[in-house]
C-alpha positions, 0 to 999 in steps of 0.5 A: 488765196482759198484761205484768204478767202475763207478769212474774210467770208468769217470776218464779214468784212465789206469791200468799200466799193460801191455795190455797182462795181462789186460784181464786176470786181468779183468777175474780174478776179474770178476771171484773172484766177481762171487764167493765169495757171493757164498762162503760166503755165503756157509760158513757162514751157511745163505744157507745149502749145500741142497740149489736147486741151487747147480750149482752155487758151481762148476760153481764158482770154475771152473769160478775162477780156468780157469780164475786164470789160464789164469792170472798166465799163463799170468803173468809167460809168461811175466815175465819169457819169456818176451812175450806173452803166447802163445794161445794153452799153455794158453787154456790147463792151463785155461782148467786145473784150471776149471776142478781142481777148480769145 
């Protein structure tokens, strides 16, 4: 993944996304990157539900779900109003998915 990463960073290549749904894009990624060692790892049995590190369970799921909600606001926004969401709108849904989601 790094290295893919790091080959289109030498590229210069550009996503053909609008620049209102790159950052949520980014956010989405970087969240789903954030947890999925996580719930791999929870899921395979490699590490017992008793770990001391139990912090990482919520703060992943809340990480992912106001970052999911921040790039389906996004996306909605701009497919169904043809402009960018409004700031207010995309706080509250963002704020919704992480106390949903951890």
């Amino acid at each position: 993944m790094l290295g893919s990463l790091t080959a289109i960073q030498a590229f210069g290549y550009k996503l053909p996304v609008r620049l209102s749904l790159q950052l949520p894009a980014i956010a989405l990624l970087t969240a789903t990157a954030f947890a999925l060692p996580v719930v791999i790892l929870r899921w395979s049995g490699t590490i017992s539900r008793a770990a001391s590190y139990q912090w990482a369970d919520p703060a992943a799921g809340a990480v992912f779900g106001a970052a999911l909600g921040w790039f389906v606001t996004a996306v909605l926004f701009r497919t169904m109003a043809h402009e960018v969401a409004p700031v207010p709108v995309t706080v509250a849904v963002a704020v919704m998915g992480a106390l949903l989601a951890g």
